[in-house]
Structures are given as structure tokens and as C-alpha cells.
N, C-alpha and C positions, 0 to 999 in steps of 0.2 A: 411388626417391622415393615416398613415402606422397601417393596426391590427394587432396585437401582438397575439402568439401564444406561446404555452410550447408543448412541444416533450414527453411523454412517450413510452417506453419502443422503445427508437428513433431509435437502432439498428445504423447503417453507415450513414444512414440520408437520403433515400429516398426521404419518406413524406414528409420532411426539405427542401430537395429542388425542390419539387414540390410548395409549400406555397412559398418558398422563389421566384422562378420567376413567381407565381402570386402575387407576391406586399408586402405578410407579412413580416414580424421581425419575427423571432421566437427567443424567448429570452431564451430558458433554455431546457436544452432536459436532458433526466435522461435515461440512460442503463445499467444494469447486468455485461454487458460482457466487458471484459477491452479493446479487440483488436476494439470492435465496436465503442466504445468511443474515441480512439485514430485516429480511420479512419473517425469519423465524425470530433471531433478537428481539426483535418488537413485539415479535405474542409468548416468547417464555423468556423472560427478563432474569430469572432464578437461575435457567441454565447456561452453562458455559457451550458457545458457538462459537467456533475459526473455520474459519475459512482457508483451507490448504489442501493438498494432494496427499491422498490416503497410500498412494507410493512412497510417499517422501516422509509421512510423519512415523513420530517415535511412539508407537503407543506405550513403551517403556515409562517412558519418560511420565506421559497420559498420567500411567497407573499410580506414579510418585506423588505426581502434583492432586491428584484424587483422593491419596492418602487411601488407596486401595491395594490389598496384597493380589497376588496372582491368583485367579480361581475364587476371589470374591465379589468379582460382579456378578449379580444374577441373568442381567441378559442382553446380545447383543441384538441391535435389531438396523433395516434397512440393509438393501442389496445392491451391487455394482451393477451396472447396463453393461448388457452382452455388446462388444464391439467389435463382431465379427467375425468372419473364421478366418481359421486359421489357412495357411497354403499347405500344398500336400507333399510331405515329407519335412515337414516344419514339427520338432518335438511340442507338443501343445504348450508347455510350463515354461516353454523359451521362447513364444511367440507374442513381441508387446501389444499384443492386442486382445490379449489374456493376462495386461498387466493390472488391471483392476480385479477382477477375478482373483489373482493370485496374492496381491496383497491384501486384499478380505478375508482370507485363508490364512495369510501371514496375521494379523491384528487379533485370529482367534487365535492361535496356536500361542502368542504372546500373550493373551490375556487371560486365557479359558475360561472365556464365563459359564457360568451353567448351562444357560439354554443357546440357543439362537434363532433365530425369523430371516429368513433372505428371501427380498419381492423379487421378482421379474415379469419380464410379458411373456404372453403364451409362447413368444416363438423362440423362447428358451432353451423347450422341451427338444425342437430338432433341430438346434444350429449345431451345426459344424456336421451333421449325422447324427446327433444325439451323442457324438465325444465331451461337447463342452460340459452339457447338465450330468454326464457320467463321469469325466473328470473332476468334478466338483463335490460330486456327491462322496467322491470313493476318498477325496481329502480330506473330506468331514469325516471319514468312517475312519481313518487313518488316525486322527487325532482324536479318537474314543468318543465321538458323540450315534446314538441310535437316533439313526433320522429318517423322518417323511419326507416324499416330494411328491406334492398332489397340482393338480392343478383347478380351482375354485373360481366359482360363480357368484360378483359379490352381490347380484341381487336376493339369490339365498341368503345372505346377513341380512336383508333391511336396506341394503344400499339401494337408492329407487337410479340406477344403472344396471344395464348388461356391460356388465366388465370382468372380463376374464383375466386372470393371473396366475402363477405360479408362485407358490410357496414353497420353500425348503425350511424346516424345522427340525431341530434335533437339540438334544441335552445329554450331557455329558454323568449326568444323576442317577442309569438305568434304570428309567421310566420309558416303557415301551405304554405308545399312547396314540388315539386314533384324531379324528378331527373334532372339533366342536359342532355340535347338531344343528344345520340349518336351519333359520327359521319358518323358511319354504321351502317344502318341498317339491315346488313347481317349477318345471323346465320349458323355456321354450313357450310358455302360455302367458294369455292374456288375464291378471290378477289386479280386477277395479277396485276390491275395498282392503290391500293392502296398505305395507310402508313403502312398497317398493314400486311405487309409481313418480311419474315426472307429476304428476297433477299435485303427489300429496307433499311433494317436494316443493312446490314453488308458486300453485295456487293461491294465497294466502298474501304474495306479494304485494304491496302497493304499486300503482303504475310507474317506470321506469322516467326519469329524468331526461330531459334533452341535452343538459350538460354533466360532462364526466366528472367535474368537482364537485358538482352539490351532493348533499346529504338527505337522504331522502328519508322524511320522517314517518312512523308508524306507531299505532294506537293498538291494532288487532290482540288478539288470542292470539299463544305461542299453543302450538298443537302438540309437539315433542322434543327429545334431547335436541335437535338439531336447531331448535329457538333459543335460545340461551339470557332471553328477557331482555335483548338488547332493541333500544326504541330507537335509532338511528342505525342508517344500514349506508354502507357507501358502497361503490362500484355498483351503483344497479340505476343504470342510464342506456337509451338507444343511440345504437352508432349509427351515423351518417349515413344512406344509404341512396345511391344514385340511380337515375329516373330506369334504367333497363333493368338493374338488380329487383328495383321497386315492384316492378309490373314481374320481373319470376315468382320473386315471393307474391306476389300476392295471386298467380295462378295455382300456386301450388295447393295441394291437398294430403292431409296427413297420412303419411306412409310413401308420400313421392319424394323421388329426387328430381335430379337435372336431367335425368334421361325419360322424365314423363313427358318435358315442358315439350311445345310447338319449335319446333325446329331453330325458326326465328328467334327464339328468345335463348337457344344453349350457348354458351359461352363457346366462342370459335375452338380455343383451347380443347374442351370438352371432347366436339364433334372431332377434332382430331386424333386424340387420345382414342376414342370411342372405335376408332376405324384403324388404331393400327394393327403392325402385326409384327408379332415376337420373335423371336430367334428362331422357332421353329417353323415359320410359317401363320402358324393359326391366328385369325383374325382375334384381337381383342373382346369383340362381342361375344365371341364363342367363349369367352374364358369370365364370361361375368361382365364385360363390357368396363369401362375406365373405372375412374374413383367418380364416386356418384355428387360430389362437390355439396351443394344446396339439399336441404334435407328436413321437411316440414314434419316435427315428430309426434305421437299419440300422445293424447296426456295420461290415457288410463293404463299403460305398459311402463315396463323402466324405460330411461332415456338410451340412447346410445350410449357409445363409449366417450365419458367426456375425453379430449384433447387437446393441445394446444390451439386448434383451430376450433374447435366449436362455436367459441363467439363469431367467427366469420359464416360459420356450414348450417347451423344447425338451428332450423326456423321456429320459433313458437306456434305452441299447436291452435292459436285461435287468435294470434296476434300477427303483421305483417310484419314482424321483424325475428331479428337472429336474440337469441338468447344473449341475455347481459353477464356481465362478469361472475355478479352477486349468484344468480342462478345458475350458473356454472358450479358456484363454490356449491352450494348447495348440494346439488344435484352429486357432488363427493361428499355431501355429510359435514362440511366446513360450519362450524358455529358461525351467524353475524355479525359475532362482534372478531371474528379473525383481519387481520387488518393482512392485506398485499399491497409489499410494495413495488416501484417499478413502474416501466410503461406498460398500455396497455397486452403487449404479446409477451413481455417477462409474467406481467399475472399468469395470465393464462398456462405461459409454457408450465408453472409451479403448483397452478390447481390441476392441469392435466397430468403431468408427471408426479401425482402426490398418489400416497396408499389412501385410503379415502379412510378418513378417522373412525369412522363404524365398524367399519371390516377390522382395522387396528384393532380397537378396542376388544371387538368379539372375541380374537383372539391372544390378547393378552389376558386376559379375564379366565379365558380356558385354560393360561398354562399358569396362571400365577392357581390356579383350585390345584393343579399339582403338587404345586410347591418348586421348595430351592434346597431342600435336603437330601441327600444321599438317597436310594433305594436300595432295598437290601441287595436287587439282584445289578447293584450295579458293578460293572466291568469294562469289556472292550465296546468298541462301536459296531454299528452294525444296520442296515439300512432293512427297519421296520417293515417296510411297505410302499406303494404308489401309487397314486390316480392318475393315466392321461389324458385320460377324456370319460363322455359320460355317454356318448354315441356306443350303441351295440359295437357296429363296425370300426375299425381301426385302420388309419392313411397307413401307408407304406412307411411315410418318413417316422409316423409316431410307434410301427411294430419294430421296427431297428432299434430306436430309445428303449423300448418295454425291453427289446432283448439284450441289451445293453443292462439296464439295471436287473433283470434276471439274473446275470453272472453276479454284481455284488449281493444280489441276496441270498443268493445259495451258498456264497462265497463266506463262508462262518467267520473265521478271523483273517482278514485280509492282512499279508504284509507292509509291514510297516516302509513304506519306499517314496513318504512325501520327502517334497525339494526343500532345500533351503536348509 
């Protein structure tokens, strides 16, 4: 039997089709943004996509039109972005800026599906002081799921990125379950005859178009998953780049930024940034120095972190231009024949903000070996375990989270005291 899945806050549909080519349906995906919705519509035609606020909708309702009872979907997946902390002496479940949060929470509590997947970015783990990812966790424990809250490296999957995330997992089935086994177990090093390189990522390319509508044609060998046999590839053209931009990138050398180049050439911006100084005094340089803007990358390491700017920042490592759309998508594990719609900075904004289809998949693959049946030892919830980091040492901000989710793990049966 095929498991069924629903998409929150689905975006262009990464997640979607990482589940999708490990074996799920995902019947329904819901997104905010019109262009996100319209570029996922376009690559899973089968699924149902709207477009609305996960505050406002009735998953009730959902559950009718799906012809699905309560507690028979098998999984939900995608996570609300943290928007902020909270003020102090603000109860956290009453502050709207924990209203995505809380309706995620609301959508499982009405629909209990088996499992669940919640992405975030690392800084997850200590916003608000580590109350938010601990308010979150203890909801989920509330509503009988035993869950993980680790935090993963998706070059470990195959993804040829350094891209850090956080995962919240848990099932409601009493399945007490650890992570799926990376592929690498390399941190932090230089790995040439991997998957998880930018070279084995995008090498293979044809050379990029001068115009943004052509289609650029290709004959080559598909190397892996992430060639999908498609002989036309669009969005893979060089952007316009003007005569000062021209001459940084083309000083650069891989592993610099903007704070390598000759004075003359940094962006006024930059050198201001570069020099100022914070709240407390301390010069900026002392703290790591600005945001490094321009960024000529290795080919034999993963790439950075893709983002929505990458196509502006982020220089090819033997070419004098910034990295194109297509090699963008890539570089998340996007099939070529995924189509983005929208102007140029909506793509981008939906390949950077996407879960990168590989890392998906790894882990849909790991929990569908599980399964979606009962366990015998299943009961109340209860928080398995957690990874913060991978560093011996631990920030201050991340031992306050650790001690935070300490109390619900010792904490056996938590009272039942969720809102709503």
C-alpha cells in the first residue's frame, strides 16, 4: 500500500518530491505564496495545492474532502519558519508570532497522522532561549508522538551542500527510532571522489546561455538520481554582470570572498559594514568581519549553503560568473526537468528555501522501513533523544536548549496542558 502524506507550508515542493520518489502519494500540500504554489502545481499535477494560511484553514474539513478518517494519514511533513521571539512576560502560545508554530500543532492534534517531519534552520535550536524548539517539542509529547530533535548535516545524505538543518520527527505508533545512517561519515573535510561535491553536482553542465529564455540543449551521460534523462534544461543562462562586478570576480580565487579583493574593488557597502561596530562596542572585524557578499567556491567540497541570493554571491569555481539558476537547483538535488516558475529572485527564493529532495527522500525511505502499524510498546509520548551539534564543545546558548530538553526527557509522562 502507497503512504499518504499532506505537504505544509510545501513551498515549490522539495519535500514532495523527495517522499514522492520514495514511494508516497502526497495528496495535498498547502502554501502562502502564490508563485510557490503555481511551480509546485506544475511539477505534481496528481496533487491537490491551495494556496491559503495554515491559520485560517479547516484541516477538518481537509480530512472530509480526502475521504480520510482521523489517524489515517500516514505522514505529515514540512515545517512553519520561526518568526521570532517572543517579548518577556508574553505567555509563548499567546504570542502571534508563534501563530504558525501553534497552528502546525493544531493540524496535527486534528488529524493525527502517524508520523511527522518538521524542517527548520539551525537557529531553531536557540531562539527565544531554546523555549521555542522546547515549547514545541513538549506539544508534540503532549499529543502522544515519541520524537527526535536532532540537528543534520545534509552533505552526510549525498547532498553536495553544507547545509545544516533541523529535524523534528516523531510517530505516534511507539516506535522508539534513531537516525538514518549517513552516507559520510566525514565532517568538516575535503571529500574529491564523492556525491557530495559541487563539481559532481554541476560539472557535466553545458555552458550556460546568454539569454534567460533559451533552452539549452544537452546530449551528455546522466551520471545519477539527480539527472532524470531530461535533454533540455531551462534556467541555466549567465546574468548580466557589470564592468567593476566583472573585474572582482574575475580576481577572485576559490575559497575568497570580498574581504580578500584589493580595497579598490570592495563594495563601499562592504568596507562599511566591515568597520562597524555593535552594540557593545566591538569592532565588526573582530566578530568575523561583515557578510562576505562575492564567494568563488571549490569544486572538490560541497557547495555552500544554497540561498536565495546565491545566484547573486556565489562565483563558479573556474568560470567568471555567479552560479545560474539551474545549478542552483541542482546543487539542492532538483531533477532538470523540475520546472520554477516566477521571476528570477521568486526561483531562487523556492530553491533556497526548499528541503533538498535527497535529504527528503533519505529520510522518508528510513521511516516508511518502519512502517505505519501500531507497535506493541505503543503508548504515551515522550522525547527519544537529541542531537545539537556535532562539536565536542557546546555554545552557551545551545547548553540552555540541551537543558531545556533534559527536563522533557526525564520528564516520563508529561501532563497533558496543551492549548486549545
Amino acid at each position: 500500500m502507497v503512504p499518504s502524506a499532506v505537504s505544509l507550508f510545501a513551498g515549490a515542493g522539495g519535500c514532495s518530491l523527495g517522499f514522492k520518489k520514495a514511494g508516497y502519494q502526497v495528496l495535498f500540500a498547502l502554501d502562502s505564496d502564490p508563485t510557490a504554489v503555481e511551480t509546485y502545481r506544475a511539477n505534481f499535477p496528481s496533487a491537490l495545492c491551495v494556496q491559503g494560511d495554515v491559520r485560517t484553514f479547516d484541516f477538518g474539513m481537509l480530512l472530509n474532502d480526502l475521504n480520510i478518517k482521523v489517524g489515517e494519514l500516514d505522514i505529515l511533513i514540512g515545517g512553519p519558519p520561526c518568526q521570532g521571539f517572543s517579548t518577556a512576560g508574553t505567555k509563548f502560545w499567546d504570542d502571534p508570532r508563534n501563530s504558525l508554530l501553534k497552528s502546525y500543532i493544531k493540524s496535527l492534534k486534528i488529524m493525527r497522522p502517524k508520523w511527522f517531519i518538521m524542517e527548520n534552520v539551525e537557529g531553531l535550536l536557540t531562539a527565544k532561549g531554546g523555549e521555542y524548539i522546547y515549547e514545541a517539542t513538549k506539544a508534540f509529547i503532549e499529543l502522544g508522538y515519541r520524537v527526535r530533535v536532532d540537528k543534520i548535516y545534509a552533505h552526510e545524505y549525498g547532498v553536495p551542500q553544507r547545509r545544516k538543518r533541523v529535524l523534528v520527527i516523531g510517530n505516534r505508533l511507539g516506535y522508539d527510532f534513531d537516525l538514518p545512517q549517513p552516507v559520510l561519515h566525514i565532517h568538516g573535510a575535503i571529500f574529491r571522489k564523492s556525491s557530495s561535491t559541487l563539481r559532481h553536482a554541476v560539472d557535466d553542465l553545458p555552458e550556460p546561455s546568454v539569454d534567460k529564455d533559451q533552452i539549452v540543449k544537452y546530449s551528455g551521460a546522466w551520471r545519477d538520481e539527480i539527472r532524470d534523462g531530461t535533454k533540455e534544461i531551462k534556467d541555466h543562462f549567465r546574468p548580466l554582470i557589470h564592468d567593476i562586478q566583472a573585474e572582482r570576480i574575475r580576481v577572485l580565487k576559490p575559497g575568497q570572498t570580498m574581504k580578500d579583493l584589493p580595497k579598490e574593488l570592495q563594495h563601499k557597502s562592504f568596507r562599511r559594514r566591515a568597520n562597524r561596530r555593535v552594540m557593545d562596542g566591538t569592532p565588526s572585524e573582530q566578530r568575523g568581519g561583515a557578510p562576505a557578499g562575492l564567494k568563488r567556491l571549490h569544486f572538490d567540497e560541497p557547495c555552500l549553503t544554497i540561498t536565495g541570493a546565491a545566484y547573486r554571491e556565489f562565483i563558479h569555481p573556474t568560470e567568471d560568473r555567479p552560479l545560474t539558476i539551474r545549478e542552483c537547483a541542482r546543487i539542492q538535488t532538483f531533477s532538470d526537468s523540475f520546472v520554477f516558475l516566477g521571476n528570477t529572485a521568486e526561483k531562487m527564493r523556492h530553491i533556497g528555501n526548499a528541503i533538498p529532495p535527497k535529504l527528503a527522500r533519505s529520510f522518508a525511505e528510513y521511516i516508511k522501513n518502519y512502517g505505519f502499524l501500531p507497535n506493541k510498546k505503543m503508548g504515551y509520548g515522550t522525547l527519544i533523544g537529541f542531537t545539537l551539534t556535532k562539536a565536542v564543545a557546546m555554545s552557551p546558548s545551545l547548553r540552555k536548549t540541551a537543558h531545556l530538553l533534559d527536563r522533557l526527557k526525564k520528564d516520563d509522562k508529561p501532563q497533558l496542558t496543551l492549548f486549545g
